[in-house]
Short mmCIF file of the C-alpha atoms (twelve columns), coordinates in Angstrom:
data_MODEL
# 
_entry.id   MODEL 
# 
loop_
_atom_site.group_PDB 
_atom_site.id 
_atom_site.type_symbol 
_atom_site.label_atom_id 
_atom_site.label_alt_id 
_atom_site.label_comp_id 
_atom_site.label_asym_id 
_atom_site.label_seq_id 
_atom_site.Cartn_x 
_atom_site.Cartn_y 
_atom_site.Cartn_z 
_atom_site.pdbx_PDB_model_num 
ATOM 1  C CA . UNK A 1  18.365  -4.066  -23.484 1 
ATOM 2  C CA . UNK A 2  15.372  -5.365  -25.603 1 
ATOM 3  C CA . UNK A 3  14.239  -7.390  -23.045 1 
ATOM 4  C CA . UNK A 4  14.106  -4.866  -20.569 1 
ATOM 5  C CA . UNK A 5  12.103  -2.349  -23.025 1 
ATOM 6  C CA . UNK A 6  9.347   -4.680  -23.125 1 
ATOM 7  C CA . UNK A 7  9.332   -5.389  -19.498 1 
ATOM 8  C CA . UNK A 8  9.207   -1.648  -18.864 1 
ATOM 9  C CA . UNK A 9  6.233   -1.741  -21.315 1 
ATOM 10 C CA . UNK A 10 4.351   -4.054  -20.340 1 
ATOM 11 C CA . UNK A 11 4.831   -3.291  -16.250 1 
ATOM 12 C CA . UNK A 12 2.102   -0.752  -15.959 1 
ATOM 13 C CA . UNK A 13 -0.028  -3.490  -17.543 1 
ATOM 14 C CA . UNK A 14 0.924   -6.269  -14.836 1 
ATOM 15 C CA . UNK A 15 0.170   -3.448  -12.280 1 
ATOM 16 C CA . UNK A 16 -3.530  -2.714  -14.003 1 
ATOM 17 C CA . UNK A 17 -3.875  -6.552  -13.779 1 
ATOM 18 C CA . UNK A 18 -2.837  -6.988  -10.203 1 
ATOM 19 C CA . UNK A 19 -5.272  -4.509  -9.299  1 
ATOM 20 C CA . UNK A 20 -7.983  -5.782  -11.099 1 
ATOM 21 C CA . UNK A 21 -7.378  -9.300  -9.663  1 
ATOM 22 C CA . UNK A 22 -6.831  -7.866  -5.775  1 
ATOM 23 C CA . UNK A 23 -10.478 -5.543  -6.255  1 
ATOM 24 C CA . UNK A 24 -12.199 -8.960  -7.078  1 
ATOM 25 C CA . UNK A 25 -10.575 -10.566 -4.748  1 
ATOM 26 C CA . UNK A 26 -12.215 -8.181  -2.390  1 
ATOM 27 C CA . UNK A 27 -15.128 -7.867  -3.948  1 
# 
């Protein structure tokens, strides 16, 4: 249960990252 607190936490973070990666991808 731990374990999945911080991966709910820290998901919208991955996401932010992902996106930032996939615009300069683009770029």
């Amino acid at each position: 249960a731990d374990l999945q607190n911080h991966a709910t936490d820290a998901l919208p973070l991955v996401v932010q990252a992902i996106s930032q990666l996939t615009a300069l991808v683009q770029g």
